[in-house]
Each structure stands twice: as structure tokens, then as C-alpha cells.
LUMPAMAR-301182 format. One record per residue: residue in one letter; x, y, z of N, C-alpha, C, O, CB in turn; residue number from 0. Coordinates in steps of 0.001 Angstrom, whole numbers, plus 524288, in hexadecimal, padded with zeros to 5 digits. Glycine has a CB too. Layout:
N
+------+-------+--------+-------+--------+---------+-------+-------+--------+-------+-------+--------+-------+--------+---------+-------+------+
: resn : neast : nnorth :   nup : caeast : canorth :  caup : ceast : cnorth :   cup : oeast : onorth :   oup : cbeast : cbnorth :  cbup : resi :
+------+-------+--------+-------+--------+---------+-------+-------+--------+-------+-------+--------+-------+--------+---------+-------+------+
:    A :     X :      Y :     Z :      X :       Y :     Z :     X :      Y :     Z :     X :      Y :     Z :      X :       Y :     Z :  NUM :
...
+------+-------+--------+-------+--------+---------+-------+-------+--------+-------+-------+--------+-------+--------+---------+-------+------+
This chain:
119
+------+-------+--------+-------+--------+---------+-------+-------+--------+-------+-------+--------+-------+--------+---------+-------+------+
: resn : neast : nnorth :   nup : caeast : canorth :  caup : ceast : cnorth :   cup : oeast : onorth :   oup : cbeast : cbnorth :  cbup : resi :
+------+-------+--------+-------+--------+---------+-------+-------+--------+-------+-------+--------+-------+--------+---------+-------+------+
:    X : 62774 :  651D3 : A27C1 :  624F7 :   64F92 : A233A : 61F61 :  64E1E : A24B9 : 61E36 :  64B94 : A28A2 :  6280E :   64ABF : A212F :    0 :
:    X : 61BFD :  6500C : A211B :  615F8 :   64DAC : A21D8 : 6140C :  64A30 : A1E78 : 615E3 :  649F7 : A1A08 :  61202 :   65172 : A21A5 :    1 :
:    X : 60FE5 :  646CE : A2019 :  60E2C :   642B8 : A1E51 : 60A28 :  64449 : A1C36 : 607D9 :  640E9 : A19AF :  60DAA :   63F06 : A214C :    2 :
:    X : 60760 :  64A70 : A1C52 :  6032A :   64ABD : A1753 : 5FE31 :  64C01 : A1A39 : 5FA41 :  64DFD : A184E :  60263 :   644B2 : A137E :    3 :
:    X : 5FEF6 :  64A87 : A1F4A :  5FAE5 :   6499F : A2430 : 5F8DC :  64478 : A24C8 : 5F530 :  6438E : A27C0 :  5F602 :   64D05 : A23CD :    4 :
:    X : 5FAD0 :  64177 : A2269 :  5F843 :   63C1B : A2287 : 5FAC4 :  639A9 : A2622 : 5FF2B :  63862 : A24B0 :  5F84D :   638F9 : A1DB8 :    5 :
:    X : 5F98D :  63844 : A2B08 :  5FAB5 :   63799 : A2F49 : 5FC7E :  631C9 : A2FC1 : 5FFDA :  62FD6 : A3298 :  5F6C1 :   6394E : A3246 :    6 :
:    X : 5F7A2 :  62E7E : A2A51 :  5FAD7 :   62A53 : A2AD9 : 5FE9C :  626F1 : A2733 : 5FF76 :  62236 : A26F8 :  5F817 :   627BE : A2C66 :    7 :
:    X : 60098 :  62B63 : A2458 :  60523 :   62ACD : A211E : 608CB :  62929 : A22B9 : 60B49 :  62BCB : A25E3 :  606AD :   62E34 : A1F33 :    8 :
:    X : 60AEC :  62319 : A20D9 :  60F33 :   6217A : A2374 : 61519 :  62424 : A24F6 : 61532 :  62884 : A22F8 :  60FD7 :   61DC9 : A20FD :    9 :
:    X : 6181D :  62377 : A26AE :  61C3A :   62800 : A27AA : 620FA :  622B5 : A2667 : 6210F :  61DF4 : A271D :  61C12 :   62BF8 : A2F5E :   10 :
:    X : 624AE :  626D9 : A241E :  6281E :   6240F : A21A1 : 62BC1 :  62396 : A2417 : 62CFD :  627F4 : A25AD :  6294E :   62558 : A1D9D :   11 :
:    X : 62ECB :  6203D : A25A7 :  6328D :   62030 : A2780 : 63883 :  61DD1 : A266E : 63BC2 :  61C6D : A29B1 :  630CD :   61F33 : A2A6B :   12 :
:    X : 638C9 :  61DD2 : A21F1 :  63DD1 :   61ADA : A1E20 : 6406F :  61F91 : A1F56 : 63F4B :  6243C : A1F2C :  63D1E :   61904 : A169B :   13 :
:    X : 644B7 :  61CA6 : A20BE :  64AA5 :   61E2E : A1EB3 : 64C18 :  62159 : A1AA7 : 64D2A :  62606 : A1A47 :  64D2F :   61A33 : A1D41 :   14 :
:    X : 64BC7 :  61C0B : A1658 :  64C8B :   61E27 : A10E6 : 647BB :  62058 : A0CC7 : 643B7 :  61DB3 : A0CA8 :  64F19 :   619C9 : A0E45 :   15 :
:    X : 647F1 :  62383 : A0A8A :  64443 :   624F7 : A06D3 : 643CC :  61F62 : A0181 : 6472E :  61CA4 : 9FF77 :  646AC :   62B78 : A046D :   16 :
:    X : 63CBB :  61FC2 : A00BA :  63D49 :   61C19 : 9FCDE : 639FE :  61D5D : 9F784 : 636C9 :  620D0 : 9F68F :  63BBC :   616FE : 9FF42 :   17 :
:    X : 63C00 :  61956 : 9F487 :  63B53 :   61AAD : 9ED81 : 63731 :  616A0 : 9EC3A : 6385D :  611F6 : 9EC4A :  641AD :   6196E : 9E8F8 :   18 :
:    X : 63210 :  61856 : 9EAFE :  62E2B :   614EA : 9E6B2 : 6308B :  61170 : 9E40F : 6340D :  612E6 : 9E11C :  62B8E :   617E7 : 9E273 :   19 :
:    X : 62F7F :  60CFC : 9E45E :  633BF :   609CA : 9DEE6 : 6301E :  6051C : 9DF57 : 6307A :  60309 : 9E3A9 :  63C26 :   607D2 : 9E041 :   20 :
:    X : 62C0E :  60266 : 9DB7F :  62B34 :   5FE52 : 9DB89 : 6309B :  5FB40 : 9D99E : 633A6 :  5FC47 : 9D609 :  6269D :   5FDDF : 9D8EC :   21 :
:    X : 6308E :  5F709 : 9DD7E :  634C5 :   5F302 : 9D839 : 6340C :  5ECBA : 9DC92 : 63382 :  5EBC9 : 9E141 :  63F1A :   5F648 : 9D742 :   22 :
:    X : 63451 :  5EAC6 : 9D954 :  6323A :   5E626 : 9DA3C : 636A8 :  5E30C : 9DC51 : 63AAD :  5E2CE : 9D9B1 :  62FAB :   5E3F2 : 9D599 :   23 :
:    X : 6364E :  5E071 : 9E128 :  6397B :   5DAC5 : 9E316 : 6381B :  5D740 : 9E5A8 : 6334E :  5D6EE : 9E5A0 :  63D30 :   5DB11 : 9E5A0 :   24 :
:    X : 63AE1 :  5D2EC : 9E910 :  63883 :   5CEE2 : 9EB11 : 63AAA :  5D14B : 9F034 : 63E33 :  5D46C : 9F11D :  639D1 :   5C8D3 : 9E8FB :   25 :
:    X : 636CC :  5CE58 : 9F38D :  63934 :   5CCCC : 9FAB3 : 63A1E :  5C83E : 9FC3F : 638EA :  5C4DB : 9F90D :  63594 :   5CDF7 : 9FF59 :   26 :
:    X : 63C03 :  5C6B1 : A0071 :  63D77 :   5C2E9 : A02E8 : 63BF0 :  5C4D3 : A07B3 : 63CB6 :  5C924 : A09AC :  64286 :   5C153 : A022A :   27 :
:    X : 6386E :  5BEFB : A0A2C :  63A74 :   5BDAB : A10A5 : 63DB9 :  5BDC7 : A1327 : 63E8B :  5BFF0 : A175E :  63A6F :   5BA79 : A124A :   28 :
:    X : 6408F :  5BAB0 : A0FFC :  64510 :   5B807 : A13C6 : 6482E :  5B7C0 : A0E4A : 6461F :  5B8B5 : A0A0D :  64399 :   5B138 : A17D8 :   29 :
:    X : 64E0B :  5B622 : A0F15 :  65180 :   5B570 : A0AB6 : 650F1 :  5B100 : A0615 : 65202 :  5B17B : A016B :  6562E :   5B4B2 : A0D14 :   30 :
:    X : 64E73 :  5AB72 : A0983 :  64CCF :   5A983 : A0508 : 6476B :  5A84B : A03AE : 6460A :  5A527 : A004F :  64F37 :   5A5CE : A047A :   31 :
:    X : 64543 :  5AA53 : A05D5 :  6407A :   5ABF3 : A054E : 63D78 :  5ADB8 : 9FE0A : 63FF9 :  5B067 : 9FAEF :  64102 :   5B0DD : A0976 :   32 :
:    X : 638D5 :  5ABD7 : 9FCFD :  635FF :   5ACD0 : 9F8C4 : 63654 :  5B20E : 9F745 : 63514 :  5B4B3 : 9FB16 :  6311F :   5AB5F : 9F972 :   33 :
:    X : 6375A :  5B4A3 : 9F3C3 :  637B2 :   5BA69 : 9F03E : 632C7 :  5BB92 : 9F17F : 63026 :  5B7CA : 9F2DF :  638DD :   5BA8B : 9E946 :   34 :
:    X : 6303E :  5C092 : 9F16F :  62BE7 :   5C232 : 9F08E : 62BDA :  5C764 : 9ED65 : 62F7A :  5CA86 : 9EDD7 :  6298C :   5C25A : 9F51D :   35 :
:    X : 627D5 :  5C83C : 9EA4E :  62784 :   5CB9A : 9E82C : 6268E :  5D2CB : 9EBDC : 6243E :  5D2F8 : 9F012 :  623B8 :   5C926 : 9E4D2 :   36 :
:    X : 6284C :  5D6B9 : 9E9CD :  626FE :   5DA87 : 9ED4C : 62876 :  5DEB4 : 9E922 : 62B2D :  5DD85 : 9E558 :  62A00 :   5DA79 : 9F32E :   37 :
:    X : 626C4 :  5E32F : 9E9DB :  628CA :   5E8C8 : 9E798 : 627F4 :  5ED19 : 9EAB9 : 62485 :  5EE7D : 9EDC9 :  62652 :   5EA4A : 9E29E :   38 :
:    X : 62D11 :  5EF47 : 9E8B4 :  62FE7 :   5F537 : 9ECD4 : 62CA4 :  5F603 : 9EABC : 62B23 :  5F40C : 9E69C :  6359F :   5F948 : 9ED13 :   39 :
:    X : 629AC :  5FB33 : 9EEE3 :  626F1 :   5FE11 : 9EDB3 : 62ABB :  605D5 : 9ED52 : 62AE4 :  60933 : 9E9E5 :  62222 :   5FC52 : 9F205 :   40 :
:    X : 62CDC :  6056E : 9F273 :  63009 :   60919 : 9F346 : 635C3 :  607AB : 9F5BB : 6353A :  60523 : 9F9C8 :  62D3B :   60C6A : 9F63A :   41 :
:    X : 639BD :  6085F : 9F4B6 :  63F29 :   607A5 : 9F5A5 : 642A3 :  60D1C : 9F93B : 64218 :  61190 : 9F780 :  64182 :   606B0 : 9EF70 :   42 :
:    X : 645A1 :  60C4D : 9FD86 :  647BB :   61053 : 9FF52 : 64DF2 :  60DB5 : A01EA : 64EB8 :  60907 : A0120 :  6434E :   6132D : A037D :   43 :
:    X : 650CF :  60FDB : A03F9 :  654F9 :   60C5E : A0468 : 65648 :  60A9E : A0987 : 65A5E :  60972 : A0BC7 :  6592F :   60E6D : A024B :   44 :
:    X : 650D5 :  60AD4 : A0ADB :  65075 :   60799 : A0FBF : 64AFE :  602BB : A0F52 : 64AE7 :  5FF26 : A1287 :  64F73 :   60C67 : A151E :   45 :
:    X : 64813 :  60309 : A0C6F :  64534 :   5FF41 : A0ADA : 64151 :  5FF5E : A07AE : 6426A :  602D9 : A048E :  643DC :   5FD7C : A0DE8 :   46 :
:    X : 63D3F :  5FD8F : A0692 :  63AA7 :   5FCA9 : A039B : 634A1 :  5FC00 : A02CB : 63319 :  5F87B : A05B0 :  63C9E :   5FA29 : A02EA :   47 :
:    X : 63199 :  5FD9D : A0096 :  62A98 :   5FADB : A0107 : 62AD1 :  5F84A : 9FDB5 : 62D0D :  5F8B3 : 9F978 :  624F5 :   5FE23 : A004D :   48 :
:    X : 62751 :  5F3F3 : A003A :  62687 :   5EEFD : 9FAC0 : 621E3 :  5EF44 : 9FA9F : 61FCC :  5F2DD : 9FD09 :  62845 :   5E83E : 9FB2C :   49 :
:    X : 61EE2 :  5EBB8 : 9F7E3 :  619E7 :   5EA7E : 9F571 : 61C19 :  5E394 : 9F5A7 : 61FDD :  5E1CF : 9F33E :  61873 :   5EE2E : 9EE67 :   50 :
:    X : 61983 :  5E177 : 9F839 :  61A3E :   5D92E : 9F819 : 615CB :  5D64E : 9FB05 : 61469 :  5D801 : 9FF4C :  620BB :   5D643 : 9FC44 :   51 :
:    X : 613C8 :  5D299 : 9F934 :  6103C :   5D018 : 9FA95 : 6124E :  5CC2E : 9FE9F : 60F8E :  5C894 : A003C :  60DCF :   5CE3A : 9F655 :   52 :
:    X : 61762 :  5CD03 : A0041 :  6183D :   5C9C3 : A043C : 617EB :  5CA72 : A090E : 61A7C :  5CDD7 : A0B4A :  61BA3 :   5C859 : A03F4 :   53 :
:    X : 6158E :  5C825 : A0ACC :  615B5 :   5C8B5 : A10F1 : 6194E :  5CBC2 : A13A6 : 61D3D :  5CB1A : A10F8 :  6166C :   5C425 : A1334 :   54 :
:    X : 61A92 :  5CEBE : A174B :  61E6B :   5D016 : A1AB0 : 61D4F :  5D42B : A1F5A : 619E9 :  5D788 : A1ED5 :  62256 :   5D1E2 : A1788 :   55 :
:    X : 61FDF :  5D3CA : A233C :  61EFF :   5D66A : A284F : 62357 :  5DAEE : A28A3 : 62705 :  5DB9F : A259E :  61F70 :   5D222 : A2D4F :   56 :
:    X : 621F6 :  5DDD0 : A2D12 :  624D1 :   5E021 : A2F8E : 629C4 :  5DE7C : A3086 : 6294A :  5D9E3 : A31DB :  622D1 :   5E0E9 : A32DC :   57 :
:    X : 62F5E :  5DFF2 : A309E :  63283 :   5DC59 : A3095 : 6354C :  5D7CE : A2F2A : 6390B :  5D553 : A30DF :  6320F :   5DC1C : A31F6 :   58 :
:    X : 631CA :  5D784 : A2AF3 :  633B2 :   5D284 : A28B8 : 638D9 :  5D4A1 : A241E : 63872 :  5D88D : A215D :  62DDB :   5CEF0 : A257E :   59 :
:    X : 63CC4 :  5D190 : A242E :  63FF7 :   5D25B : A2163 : 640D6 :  5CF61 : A1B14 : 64173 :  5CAA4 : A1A86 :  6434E :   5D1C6 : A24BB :   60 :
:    X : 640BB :  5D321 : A16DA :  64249 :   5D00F : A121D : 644E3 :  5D0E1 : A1041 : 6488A :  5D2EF : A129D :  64054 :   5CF47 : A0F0C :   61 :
:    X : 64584 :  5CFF5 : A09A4 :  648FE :   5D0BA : A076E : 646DE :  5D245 : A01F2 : 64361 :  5CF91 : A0009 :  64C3C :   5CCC9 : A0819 :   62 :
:    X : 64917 :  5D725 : 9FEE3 :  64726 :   5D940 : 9FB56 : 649E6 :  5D89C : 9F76B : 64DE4 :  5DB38 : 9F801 :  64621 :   5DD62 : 9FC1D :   63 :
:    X : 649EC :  5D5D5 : 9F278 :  64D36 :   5D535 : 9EF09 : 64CEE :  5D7A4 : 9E9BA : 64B2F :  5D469 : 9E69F :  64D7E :   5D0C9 : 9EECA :   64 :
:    X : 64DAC :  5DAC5 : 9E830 :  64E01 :   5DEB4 : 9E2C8 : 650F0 :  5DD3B : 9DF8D : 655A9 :  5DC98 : 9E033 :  64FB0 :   5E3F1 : 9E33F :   65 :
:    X : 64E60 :  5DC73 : 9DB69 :  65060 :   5DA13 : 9D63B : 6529C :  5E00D : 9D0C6 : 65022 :  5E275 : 9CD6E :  649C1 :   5D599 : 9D3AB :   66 :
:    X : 655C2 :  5E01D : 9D1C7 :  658AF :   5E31D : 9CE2C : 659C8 :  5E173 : 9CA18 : 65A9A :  5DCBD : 9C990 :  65C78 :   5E488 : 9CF8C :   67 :
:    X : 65A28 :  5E54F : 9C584 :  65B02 :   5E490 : 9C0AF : 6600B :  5E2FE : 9BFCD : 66324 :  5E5DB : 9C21B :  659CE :   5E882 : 9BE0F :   68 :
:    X : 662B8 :  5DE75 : 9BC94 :  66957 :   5E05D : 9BC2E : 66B22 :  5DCA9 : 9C1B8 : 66FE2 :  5DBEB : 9C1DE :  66AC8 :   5E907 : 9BD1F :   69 :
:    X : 66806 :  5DA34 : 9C655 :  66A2F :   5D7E8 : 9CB9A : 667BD :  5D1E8 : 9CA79 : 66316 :  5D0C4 : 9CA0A :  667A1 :   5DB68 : 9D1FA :   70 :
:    X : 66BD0 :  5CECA : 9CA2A :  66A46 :   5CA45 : 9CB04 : 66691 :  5C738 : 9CF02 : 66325 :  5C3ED : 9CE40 :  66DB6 :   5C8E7 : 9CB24 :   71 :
:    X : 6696C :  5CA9D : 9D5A6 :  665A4 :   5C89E : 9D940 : 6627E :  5CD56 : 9DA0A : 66317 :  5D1E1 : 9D896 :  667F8 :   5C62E : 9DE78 :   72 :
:    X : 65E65 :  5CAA0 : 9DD30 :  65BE3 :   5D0F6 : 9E019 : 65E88 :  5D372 : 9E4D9 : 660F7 :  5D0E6 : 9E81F :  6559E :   5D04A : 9E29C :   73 :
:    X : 65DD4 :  5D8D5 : 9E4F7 :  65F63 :   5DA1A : 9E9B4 : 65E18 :  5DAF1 : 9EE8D : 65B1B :  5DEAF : 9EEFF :  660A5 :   5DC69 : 9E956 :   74 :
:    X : 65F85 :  5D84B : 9F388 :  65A7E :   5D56F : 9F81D : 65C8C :  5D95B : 9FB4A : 66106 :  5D8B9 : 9FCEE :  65A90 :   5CDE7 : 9FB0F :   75 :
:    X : 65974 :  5DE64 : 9FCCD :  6581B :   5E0A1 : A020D : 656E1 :  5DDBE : A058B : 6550C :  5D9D9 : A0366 :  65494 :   5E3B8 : A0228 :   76 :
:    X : 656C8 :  5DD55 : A0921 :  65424 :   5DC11 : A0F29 : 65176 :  5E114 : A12D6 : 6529A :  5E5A0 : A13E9 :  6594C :   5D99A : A1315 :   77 :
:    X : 64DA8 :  5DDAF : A13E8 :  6495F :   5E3DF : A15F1 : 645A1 :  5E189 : A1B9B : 644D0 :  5DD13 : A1D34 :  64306 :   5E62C : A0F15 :   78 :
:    X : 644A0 :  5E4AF : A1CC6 :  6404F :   5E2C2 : A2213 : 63B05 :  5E580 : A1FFD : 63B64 :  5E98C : A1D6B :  64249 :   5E5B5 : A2981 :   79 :
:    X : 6369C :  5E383 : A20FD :  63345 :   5E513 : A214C : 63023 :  5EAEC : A263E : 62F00 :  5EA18 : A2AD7 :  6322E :   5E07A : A20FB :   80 :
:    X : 62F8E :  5EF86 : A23CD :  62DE0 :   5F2DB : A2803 : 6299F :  5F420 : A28A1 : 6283B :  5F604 : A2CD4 :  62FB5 :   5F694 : A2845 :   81 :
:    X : 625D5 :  5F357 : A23FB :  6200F :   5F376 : A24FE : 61E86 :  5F067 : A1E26 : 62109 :  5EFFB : A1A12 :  61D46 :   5FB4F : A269C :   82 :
:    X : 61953 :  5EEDF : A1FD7 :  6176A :   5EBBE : A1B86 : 61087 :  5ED9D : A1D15 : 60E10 :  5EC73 : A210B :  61992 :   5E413 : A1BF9 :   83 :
:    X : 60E82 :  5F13F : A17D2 :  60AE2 :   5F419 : A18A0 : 60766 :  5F3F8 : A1212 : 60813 :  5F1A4 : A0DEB :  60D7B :   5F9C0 : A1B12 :   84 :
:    X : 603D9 :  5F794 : A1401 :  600CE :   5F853 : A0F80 : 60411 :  5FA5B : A0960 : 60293 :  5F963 : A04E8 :  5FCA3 :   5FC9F : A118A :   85 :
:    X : 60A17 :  5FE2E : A0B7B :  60E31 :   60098 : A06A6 : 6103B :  5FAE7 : A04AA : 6116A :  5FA40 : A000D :  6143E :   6054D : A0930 :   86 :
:    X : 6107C :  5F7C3 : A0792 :  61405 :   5F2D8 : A085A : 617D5 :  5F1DA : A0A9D : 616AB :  5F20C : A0F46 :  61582 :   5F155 : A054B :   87 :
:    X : 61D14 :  5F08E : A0A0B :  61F34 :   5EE10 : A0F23 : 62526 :  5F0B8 : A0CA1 : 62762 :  5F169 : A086D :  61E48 :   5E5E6 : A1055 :   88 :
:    X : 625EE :  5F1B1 : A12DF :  62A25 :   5F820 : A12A1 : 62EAD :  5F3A9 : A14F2 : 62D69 :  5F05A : A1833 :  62807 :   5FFD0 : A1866 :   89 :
:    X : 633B4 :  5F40D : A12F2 :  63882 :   5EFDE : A1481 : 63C70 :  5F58B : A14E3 : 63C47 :  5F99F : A1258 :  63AAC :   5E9C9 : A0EAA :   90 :
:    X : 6405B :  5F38C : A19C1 :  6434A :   5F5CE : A19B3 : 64971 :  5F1B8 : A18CC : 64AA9 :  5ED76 : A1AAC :  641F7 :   5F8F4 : A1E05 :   91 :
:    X : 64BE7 :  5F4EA : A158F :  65003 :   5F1F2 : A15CC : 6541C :  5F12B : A1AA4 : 6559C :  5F451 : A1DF2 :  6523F :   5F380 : A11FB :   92 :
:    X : 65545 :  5EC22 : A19DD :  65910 :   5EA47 : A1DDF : 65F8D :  5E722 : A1C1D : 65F28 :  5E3AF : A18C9 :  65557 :   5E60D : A2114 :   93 :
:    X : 661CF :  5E796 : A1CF5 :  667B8 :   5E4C1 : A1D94 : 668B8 :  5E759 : A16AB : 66A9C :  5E3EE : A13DC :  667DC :   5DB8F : A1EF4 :   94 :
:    X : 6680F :  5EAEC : A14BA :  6684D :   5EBA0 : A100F : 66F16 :  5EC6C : A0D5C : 670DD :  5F0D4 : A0E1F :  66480 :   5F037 : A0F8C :   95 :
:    X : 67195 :  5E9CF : A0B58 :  6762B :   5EA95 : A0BDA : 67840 :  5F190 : A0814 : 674B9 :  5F463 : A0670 :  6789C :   5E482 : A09A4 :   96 :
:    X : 67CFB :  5F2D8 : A0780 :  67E39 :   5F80B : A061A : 67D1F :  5F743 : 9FF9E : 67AD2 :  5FAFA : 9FD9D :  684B6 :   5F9FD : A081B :   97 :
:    X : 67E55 :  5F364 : 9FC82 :  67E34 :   5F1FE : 9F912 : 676E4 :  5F203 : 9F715 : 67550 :  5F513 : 9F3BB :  681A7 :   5ED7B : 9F9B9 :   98 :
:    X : 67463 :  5EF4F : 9F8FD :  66E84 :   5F200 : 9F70E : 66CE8 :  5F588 : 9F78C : 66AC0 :  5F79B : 9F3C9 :  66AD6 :   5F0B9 : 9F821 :   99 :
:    X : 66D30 :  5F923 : 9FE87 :  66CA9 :   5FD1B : 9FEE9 : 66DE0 :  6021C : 9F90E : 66AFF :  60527 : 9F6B2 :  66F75 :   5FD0B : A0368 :  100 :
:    X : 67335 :  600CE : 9F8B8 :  675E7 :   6061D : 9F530 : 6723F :  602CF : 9EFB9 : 672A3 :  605BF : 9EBEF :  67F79 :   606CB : 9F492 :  101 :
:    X : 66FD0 :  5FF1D : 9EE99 :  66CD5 :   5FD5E : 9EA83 : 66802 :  5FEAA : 9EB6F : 66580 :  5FC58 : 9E80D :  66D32 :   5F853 : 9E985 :  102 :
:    X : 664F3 :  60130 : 9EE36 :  66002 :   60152 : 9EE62 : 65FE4 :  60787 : 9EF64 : 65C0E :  60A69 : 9EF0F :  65D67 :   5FD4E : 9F282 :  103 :
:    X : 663B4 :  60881 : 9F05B :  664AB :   60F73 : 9F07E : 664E6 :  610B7 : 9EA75 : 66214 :  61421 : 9E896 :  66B5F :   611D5 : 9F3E4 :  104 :
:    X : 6684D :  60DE2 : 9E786 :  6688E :   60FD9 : 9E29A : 66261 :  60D7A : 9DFD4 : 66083 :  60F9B : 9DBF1 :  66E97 :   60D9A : 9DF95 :  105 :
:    X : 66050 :  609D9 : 9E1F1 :  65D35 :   609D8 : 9DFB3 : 657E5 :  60DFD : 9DE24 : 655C1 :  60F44 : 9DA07 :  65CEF :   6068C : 9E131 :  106 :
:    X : 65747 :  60EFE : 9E2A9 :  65460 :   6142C : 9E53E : 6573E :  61900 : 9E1C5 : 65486 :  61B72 : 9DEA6 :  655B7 :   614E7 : 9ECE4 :  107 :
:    X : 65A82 :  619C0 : 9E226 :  65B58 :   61EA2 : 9DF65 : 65ADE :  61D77 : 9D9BE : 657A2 :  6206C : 9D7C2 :  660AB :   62123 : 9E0AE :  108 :
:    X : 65CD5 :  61A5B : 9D68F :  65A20 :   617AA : 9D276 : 654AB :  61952 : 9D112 : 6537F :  61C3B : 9CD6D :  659F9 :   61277 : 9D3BD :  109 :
:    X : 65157 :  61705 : 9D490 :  64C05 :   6183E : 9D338 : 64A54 :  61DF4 : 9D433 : 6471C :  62010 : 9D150 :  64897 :   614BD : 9D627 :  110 :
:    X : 64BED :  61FC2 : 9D72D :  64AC3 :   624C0 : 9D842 : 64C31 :  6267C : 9D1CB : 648E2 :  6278C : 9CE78 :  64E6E :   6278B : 9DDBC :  111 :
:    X : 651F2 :  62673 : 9D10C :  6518C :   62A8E : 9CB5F : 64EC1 :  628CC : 9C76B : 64E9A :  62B72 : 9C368 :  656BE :   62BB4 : 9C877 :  112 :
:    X : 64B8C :  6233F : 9C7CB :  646E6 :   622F7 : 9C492 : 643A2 :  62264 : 9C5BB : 640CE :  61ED1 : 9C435 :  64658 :   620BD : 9C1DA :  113 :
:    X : 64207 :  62722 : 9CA6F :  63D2C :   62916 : 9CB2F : 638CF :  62792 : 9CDA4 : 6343B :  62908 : 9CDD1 :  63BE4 :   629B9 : 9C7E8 :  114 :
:    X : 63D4B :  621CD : 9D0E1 :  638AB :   6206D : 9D44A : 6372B :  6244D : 9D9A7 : 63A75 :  62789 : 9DB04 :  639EE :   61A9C : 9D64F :  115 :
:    X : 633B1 :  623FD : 9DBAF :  631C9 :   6276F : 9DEE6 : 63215 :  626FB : 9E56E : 6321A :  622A3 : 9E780 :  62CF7 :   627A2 : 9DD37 :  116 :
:    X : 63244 :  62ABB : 9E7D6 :  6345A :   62906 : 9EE3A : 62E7A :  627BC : 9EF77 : 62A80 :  62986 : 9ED6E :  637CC :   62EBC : 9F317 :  117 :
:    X : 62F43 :  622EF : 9F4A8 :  62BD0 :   620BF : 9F4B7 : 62C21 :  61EA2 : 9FA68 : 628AB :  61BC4 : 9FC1D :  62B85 :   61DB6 : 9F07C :  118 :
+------+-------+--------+-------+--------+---------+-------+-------+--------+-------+-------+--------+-------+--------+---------+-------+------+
């Protein structure tokens, strides 16, 4: 696979393939920690780009909570931080149980058949 010749085109290295999807949620620090505002930028089923004005490092671990239509609570991923850059800040998920997983898979395919775009 070529990069176009652009030598300094980042190189990808996910796992999973990922889907364009703005959609909007909060983060957490820590568990009881202050909400913050943030939005997916791109979703894959191993993690995520956000867009958030909050602070965060390398490693730092949060918590991503998605508010669904029809769900009383939100639903809280847990993620580590793997880079936080000019795209914005790339989380990979962690301790994700089978139950969100198989929910964020369907979600993804969801959007895909309406046309959101790989990303």
C-alpha cells in the first residue's frame, strides 16, 4: 500500500477499520469526576477520535459516555488515551464489556447503511 509519496503521511495502524460519524458526548476523568463536553469525530470498534477542550495526556484514562435515544442512562466506554494531536485525541478502548462491544458494532453498521463514510 502507498501513501501517495507523501513521506510524511501518517501511517495507520488500527486494528479496526473506522466510520466518520460526528455525534456528540461527554468524558470523564475519573468516575466521579465533572462531564465534559466532546464529539466523535470517527468511531471503529476499537476506538475512537474526539474533538474536547479538555485537557488530556498520553495515557490518561477516561470514560466516554453516549447518550442514546430510547436509554435512560448513557452508555460509559472506558478508553486510554493514545495520542492527543492536531486531528485530536485518539482513545482506545479498554475493559469494554461483550455487551457494548456487540452495541457499538451494531452501531457502526447502522451508520454505515446510512451512509456514513469510512473514516
Amino acid at each position: 500500500m502507498t501513501n501517495g509519496g507523501n513521506a510524511s503521511a501518517p501511517v495507520d495502524r488500527r486494528k479496526h477499520g473506522r466510520l466518520r460519524k460526528e455525534l456528540p458526548v461527554h468524558v470523564r476523568l475519573d468516575q466521579a469526576g465533572k462531564r465534559h463536553d466532546a464529539t466523535i469525530v470517527n468511531i471503529g470498534a476499537g476506538g475512537v477520535l474526539l474533538q474536547t477542550e479538555l485537557a488530556v495526556a498520553t495515557n490518561d484514562q477516561l470514560t466516554i459516555e453516549i447518550d442514546l435515544a430510547g436509554e435512560t442512562k448513557p452508555i460509559a466506554v472506558y478508553g486510554t488515551v493514545v495520542r492527543n494531536d492536531a486531528r485530536g485525541v485518539g482513545i482506545a478502548f479498554v475493559r469494554i464489556s461483550e455487551i457494548t462491544s456487540d452495541l457499538i458494532a451494531y452501531l457502526i453498521r447502522k451508520w454505515e447503511r446510512e451512509g456514513a463514510p469510512q473514516g
